[in-house]
C-alpha positions as CSV (number, residue, x, y, z in Angstrom):
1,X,0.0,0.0,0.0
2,X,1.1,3.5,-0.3
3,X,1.9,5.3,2.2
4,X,0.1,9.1,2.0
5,X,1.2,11.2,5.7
6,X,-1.9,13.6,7.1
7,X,0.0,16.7,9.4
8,X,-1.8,18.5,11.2
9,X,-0.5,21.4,12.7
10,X,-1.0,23.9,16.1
11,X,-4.0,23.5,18.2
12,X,-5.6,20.5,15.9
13,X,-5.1,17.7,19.0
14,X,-7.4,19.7,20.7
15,X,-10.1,19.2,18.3
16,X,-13.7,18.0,20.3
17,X,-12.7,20.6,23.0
18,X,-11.5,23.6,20.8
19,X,-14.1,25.9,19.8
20,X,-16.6,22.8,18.7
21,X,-18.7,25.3,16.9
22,X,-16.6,25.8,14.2
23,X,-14.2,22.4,15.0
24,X,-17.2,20.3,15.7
25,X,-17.0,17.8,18.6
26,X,-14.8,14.9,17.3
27,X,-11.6,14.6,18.9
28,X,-8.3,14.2,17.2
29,X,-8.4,10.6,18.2
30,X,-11.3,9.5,16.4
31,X,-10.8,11.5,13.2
32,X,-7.1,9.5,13.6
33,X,-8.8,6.3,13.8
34,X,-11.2,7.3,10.9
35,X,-8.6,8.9,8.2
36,X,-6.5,5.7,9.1
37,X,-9.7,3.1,8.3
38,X,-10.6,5.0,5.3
39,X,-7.2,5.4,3.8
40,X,-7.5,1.5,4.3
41,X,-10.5,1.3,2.2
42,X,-8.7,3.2,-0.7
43,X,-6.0,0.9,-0.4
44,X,-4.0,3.4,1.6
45,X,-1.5,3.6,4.5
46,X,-2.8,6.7,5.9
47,X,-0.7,7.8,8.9
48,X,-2.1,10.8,10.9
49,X,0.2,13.4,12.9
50,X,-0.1,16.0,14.7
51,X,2.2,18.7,16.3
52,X,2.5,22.0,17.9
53,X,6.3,22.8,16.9
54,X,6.9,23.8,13.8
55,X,10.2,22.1,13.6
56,X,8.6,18.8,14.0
57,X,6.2,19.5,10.7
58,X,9.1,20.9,8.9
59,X,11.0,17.4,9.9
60,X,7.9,15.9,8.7
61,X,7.6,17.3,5.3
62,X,11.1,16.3,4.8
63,X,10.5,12.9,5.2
64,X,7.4,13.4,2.9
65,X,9.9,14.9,0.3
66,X,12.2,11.9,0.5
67,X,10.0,9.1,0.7
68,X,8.3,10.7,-2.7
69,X,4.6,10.5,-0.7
70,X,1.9,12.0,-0.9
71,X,0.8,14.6,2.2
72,X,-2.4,16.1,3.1
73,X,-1.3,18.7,4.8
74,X,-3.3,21.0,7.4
75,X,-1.2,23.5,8.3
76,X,-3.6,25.5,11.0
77,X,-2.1,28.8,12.0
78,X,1.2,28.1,9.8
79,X,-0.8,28.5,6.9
80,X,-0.6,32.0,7.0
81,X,2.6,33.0,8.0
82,X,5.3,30.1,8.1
83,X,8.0,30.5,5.2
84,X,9.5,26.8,7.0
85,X,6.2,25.2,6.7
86,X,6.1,26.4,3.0
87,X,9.7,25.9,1.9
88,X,9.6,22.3,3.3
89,X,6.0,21.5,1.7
90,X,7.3,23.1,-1.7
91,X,9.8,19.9,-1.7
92,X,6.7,17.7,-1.8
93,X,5.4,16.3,-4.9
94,X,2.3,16.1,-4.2
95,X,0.2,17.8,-1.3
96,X,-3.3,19.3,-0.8
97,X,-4.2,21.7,2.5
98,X,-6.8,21.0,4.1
99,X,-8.8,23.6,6.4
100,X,-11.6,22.6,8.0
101,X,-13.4,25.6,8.5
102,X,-13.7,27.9,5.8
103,X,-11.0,30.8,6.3
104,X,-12.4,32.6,4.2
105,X,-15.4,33.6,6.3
106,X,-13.0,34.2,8.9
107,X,-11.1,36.8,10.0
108,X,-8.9,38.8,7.6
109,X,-5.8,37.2,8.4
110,X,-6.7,33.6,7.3
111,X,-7.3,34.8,4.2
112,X,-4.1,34.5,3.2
113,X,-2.0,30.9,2.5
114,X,1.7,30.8,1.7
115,X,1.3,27.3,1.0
116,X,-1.9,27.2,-2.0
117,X,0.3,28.3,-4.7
118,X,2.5,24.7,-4.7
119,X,-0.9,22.5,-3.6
120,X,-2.3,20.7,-5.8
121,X,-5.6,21.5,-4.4
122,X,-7.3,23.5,-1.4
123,X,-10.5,22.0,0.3
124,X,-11.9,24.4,2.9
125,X,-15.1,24.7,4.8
126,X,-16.0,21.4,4.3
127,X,-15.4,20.8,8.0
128,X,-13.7,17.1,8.9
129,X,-15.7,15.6,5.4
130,X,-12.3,17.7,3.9
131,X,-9.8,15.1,4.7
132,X,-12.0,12.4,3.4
133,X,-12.2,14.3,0.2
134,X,-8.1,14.8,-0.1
135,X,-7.7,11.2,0.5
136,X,-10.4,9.8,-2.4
137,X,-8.5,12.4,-4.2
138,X,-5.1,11.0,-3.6
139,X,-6.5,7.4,-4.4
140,X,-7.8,8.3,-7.4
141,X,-4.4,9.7,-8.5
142,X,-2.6,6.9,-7.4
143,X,-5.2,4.7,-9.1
144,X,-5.8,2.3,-5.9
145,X,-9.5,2.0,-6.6
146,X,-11.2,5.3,-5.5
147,X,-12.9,6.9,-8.0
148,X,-13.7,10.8,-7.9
């Protein structure tokens, strides 16, 4: 199976506690657990991180880089202001950002991504449903039996 690495950055292991009305009320755990069984089903080794040093995701989208894989990639707060966080992603082939609230409707400052222009795709908004899209995505690029 290949492998496809989901990083998530600052503040997203706090997800169920976190301001649930625009995070919801799934915890980081489960949507692990989930993003893990449905890479699964798309014959996918999904492995789900999360950190709140940017270092650490900058170390992980190095790895990403060398092992060629594919990331989904949801930045949080870096998103708008971490030249790391974007040098390292530009070294991956492949990666989409995920947001799960729409930062567009947001304030001002999310409005803004250093990392969209190398994506190959932005999903945002569509709340945790956003992952499950990059992933099908990802599958159906890698032709392992998703279609969409």
């Amino acid at each position: 199976m290949t492998t496809v690495l989901v990083l998530n950055g600052p503040n997203l292991g706090r997800l169920g506690t976190r301001e649930p009305d625009v995070y919801g009320h799934t915890t980081f755990a489960d949507l692990s657990e989930h993003l893990v069984d449905t890479g699964r089903s798309l014959g996918l080794d999904v492995q789900v991180r999360q950190t709140d040093h940017e270092g650490e995701m900058v170390g992980w989208l190095h790895e990403a880089a060398d092992l060629g894989c594919w990331v989904v990639l949801n930045a949080a707060a870096w998103t708008h202001y971490s030249i790391a966080v974007a040098d390292a992603a530009a070294q991956v082939a492949h990666y989409i950002e995920v947001h799960i609230s729409n930062v567009y409707a947001r304030e001002p400052f999310r409005h803004h991504s250093v990392l969209s222009a190398k994506a190959v795709g932005v999903i945002a908004g569509l709340g945790l449903g956003g992952y499950d899209l990059a992933l099908a995505h990802v599958a159906a690029e890698l032709g392992t039996g998703a279609t969409g």
